[in-house]
Each structure stands twice: as C-alpha cells, then as structure tokens.
MIDREN-638981 format. One record per residue (C-alpha): residue in three letters; y, z, x. Coordinates in steps of 0.5 Angstrom, whole numbers, padded with zeros to 4 digits, always signed. Layout:
// MIDREN-638981
ALAYZX/...
//
This chain:
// MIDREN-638981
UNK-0017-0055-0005/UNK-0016-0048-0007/UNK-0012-0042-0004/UNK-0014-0034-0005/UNK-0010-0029-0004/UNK-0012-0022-0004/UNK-0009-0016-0006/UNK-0013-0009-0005/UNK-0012-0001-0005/UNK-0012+0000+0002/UNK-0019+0002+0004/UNK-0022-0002-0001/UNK-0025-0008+0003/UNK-0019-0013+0002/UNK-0020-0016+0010/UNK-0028-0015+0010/UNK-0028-0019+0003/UNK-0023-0024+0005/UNK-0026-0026+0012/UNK-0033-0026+0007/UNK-0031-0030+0003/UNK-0027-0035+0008/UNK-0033-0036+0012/UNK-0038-0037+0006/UNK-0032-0043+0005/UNK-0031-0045+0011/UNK-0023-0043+0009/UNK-0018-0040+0014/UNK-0017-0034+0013/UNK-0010-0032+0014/UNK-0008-0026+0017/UNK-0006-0025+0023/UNK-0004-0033+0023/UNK+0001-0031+0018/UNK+0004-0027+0024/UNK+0004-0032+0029/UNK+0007-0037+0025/UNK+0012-0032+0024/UNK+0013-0031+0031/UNK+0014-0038+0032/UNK+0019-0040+0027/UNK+0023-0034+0027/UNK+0022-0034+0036/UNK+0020-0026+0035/UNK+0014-0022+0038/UNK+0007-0022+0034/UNK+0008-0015+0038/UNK+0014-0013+0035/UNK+0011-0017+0028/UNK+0007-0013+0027/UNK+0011-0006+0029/UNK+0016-0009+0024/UNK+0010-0009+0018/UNK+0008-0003+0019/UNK+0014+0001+0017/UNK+0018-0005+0013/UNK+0019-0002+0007/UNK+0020+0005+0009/UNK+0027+0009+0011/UNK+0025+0008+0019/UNK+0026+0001+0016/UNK+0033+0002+0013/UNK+0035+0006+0019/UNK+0033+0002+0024/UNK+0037-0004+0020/UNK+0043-0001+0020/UNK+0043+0003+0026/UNK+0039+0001+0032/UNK+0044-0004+0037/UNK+0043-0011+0038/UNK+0042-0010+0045/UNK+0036-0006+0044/UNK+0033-0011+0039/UNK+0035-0015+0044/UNK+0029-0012+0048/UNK+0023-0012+0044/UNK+0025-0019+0041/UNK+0021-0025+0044/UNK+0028-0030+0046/UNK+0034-0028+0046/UNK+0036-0031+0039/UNK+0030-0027+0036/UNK+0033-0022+0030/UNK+0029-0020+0024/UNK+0031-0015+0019/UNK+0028-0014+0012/UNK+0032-0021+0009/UNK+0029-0025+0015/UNK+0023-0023+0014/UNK+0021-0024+0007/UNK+0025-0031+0007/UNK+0020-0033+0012/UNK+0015-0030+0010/UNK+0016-0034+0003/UNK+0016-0040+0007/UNK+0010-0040+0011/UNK+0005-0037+0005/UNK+0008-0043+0001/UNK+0006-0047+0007/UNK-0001-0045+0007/UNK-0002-0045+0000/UNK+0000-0053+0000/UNK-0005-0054+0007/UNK-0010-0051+0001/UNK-0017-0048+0003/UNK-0015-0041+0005/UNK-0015-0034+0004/UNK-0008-0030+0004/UNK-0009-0023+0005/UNK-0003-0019+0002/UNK+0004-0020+0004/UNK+0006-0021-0003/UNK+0002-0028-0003/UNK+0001-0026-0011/UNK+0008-0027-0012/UNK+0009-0032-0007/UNK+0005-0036-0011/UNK+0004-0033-0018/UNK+0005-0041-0021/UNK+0002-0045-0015/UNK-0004-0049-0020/UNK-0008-0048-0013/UNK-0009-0041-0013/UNK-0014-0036-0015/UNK-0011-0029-0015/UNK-0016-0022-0013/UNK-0015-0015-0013/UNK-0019-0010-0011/UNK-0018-0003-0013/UNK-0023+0003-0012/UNK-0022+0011-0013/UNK-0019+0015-0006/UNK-0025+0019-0004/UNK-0029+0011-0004/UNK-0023+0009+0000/UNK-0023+0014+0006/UNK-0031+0014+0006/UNK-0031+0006+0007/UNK-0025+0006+0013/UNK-0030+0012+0016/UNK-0036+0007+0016/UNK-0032+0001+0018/UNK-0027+0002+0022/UNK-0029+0009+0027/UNK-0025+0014+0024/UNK-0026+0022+0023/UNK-0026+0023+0015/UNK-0019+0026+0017/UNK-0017+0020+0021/UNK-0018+0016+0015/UNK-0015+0020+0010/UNK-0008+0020+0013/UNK-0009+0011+0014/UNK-0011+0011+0007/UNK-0005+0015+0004/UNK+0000+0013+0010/UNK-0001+0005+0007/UNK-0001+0007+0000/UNK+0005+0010+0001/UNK+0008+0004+0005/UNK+0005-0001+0000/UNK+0009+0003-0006/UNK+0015+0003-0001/UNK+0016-0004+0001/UNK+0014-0007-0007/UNK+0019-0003-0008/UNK+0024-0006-0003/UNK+0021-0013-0007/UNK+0023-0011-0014/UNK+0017-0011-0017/UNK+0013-0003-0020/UNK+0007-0008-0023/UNK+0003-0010-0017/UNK-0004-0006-0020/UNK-0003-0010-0027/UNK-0009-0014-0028/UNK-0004-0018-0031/UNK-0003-0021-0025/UNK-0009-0024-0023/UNK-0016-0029-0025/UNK-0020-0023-0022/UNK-0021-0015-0021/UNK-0026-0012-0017/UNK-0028-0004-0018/UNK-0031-0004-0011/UNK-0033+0003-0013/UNK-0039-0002-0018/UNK-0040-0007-0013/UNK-0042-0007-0007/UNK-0039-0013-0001/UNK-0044-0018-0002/UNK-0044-0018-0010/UNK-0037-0019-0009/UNK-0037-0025-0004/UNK-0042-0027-0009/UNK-0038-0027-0015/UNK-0032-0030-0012/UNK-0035-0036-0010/UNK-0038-0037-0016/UNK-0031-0037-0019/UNK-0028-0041-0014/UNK-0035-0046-0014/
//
C-alpha cells in the first residue's frame, strides 16, 4: 500500500495528473476528501474551507484572524462551536494527510502532504514544475480561461502558495531534494508522466 503526494507549480497538471494516476491505480485521490473531512472533524463548512484556503496564508488571512468578530465567524461556520484559524487548520490538516497516509493507496494533492509525510516509509514524493507561459496555456485549454484570465490564476496561486510556505516556515518547497521524482512537463506530456509514475509505483 503506497500514498502519492503531489506537489506541482500551479498550472502545470497536478489535479489532472493526480486524478490519472489514482484512476490508473484504483487509488482515492484525495482533494476534495480532505476538505470534507475537515468539515467533519472540525464541524466548519466545506464552503467556508475552501474560502479559507484560498487565502491562508495571505495578509487577508492575518487580518481576518485578528479582527473579524466571533459573531460574524459565527455565521459562515457550519455549527455553533465550528471555529478555524490558521493554527486549527493545520493541525488538522496534519492529522487527516497522516490518517490517509496510513489507510494507504491514495493520491495526496498539495497541502504540504511532502512535509506531513516527509519520513512516511509509504510515500512517493512528485513534483511538478513547468515554465510560466506553459503554465497559463494549460489553465486555458483545461479550465476555459481567457489567456488573461488564466495568467491572473497562475501569479494569484503563486503568490499564495509562496505566502502560506512561508506561514509554515519552509522557503525549499521547489528543492528536488525533497522528492522521488520531478516532472518538467514542459518535456512530458500527460500521458507519459502517468506512465512514468506508475512504472515507479509498480
């Protein structure tokens, strides 16, 4: 039983590869999972999650945390004892990657999972990296975006991913150092990287 975890510059095929490569193993691909379950655990809207990780990390974030009421939280919250801030969040976070980790046969996108699971004995580290204008053509022909549109996605998650590494203490997050294995997808194409990862996994 083995878990994935996968890292990528935005644009550069994480989610498509991911849900690839669980299908081609008959893996959960866990992404939105992890959302639910923290809605679970932490009684918190999978809305609200998912507002929340669009801008942890970023000075929206540290504003919110230290000047919006409980009784507007109370609102957007799914119960009445839901709360969530960035120290909840990652403790729980921690907690469900390890879960799945150890239920093992699955696909871990993002959320610092290379970290979380950095000495797991069951994990397989990818990375995906790919040079900006590549970035941007692919949110265009996958996701229905403008070339402008697309542009503003990929420097906006840039931005927040380099914000929220930050919020974890860690700069190295591109280190090939860190992973089994880097996928320049400016020289692969989706299906030879599907191929290449299961041959490692196999």
């Amino acid at each position: 039983m083995a878990v994935v975890t996968i890292s990528r510059q935005f644009g550069s095929g994480g989610r498509t590869l991911g849900k690839m490569i669980a299908e081609e193993l008959g893996y959960t691909f866990a992404d939105n999972e992890i959302i639910q379950r923290l809605s679970k655990e932490a009684n918190i809207s999978a809305k609200w999650i998912r507002s929340f990780e669009k801008e942890a990390g970023s000075r929206l974030s540290r504003i919110t945390s230290k000047m919006v009421s409980k009784r507007w939280l109370d609102r957007v919250l799914a119960g009445e004892h839901g709360y969530l801030d960035e120290e909840i969040y990652l403790d729980y976070m921690v907690l469900i990657i390890a879960q799945i980790a150890d239920e093992g046969d699955a696909v871990i996108l993002g959320r610092g999972s290379q970290y979380i699971l950095d000495d797991h004995p069951a994990a397989f580290h990818i990375l995906l990296i790919d040079e900006l204008e590549n970035r941007i053509e692919f949110m265009v022909e996958h996701y229905e975006m403008t070339e402008r549109q697309a542009a503003q996605a990929v420097n906006y998650e840039d931005r927040r991913r380099a914000s929220l590494y930050r919020r974890l203490g860690k700069k190295n997050y591109n280190d090939p150092a860190l992973y089994h294995l880097v996928l320049n997808m400016g020289r692969l194409d989706l299906q030879a990287a599907l191929k290449i990862v299961c041959t490692k996994l196999r």
